[in-house]
C-alpha positions, 0 to 999 in steps of 0.5 A: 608386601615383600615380594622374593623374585628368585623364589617366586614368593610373596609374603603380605602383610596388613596394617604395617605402621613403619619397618625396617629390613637388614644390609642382606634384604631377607629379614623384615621388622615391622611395627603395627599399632592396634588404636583402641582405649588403650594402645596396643602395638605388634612388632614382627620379625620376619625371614624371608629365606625361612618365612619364620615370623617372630611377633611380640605383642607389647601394651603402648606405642612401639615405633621406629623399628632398627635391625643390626646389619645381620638381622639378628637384634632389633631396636625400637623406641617403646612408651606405655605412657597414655599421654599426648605427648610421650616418652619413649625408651629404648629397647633391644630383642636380641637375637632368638630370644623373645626377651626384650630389655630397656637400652635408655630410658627417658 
């Protein structure tokens, strides 16, 4: 739950696995993990001043969600590897666009 006391707004959210919120406190990031056959994971971007959700749906493991200071890029740790033991890249969804790009790789 993101609770916004100066506006009286609340905003919920289900099956939130780890998030991440910017120096100002208004914009969110959150990962959730859908666990079937195949991972799938779900990162949102949200603005609390806009209640603007972005979502990328990714197929694999995304975790340990960072945003920049002023909430404009976000970097996560992602891995279609199916294995156990897993090896994750580096990502960054930068700013508007919903175009992800590889930092690091494993």
């Amino acid at each position: 739950m993101i609770l916004n006391p100066s506006e009286k707004k609340e905003f919920r959210f289900s099956n939130v696995d780890t998030y991440t919120a910017d120096k100002s406190g208004n914009k969110f990031a959150f990962t959730s993990i859908v666990d079937d056959s195949v991972d799938t994971s779900f990162i949102v971007r949200f603005d609390s001043k806009s209640s603007k959700i972005d979502t990328l749906k990714l197929d694999g493991m995304a975790k340990s969600p960072v945003l920049s200071d002023d909430g404009k890029k976000l970097a996560f740790l992602f891995s279609k590897d199916t294995a156990t033991v897993k090896n994750y890249d580096l990502y960054l969804w930068d700013g508007e666009k919903i175009i992800t790009r590889v930092l690091v790789d494993s």
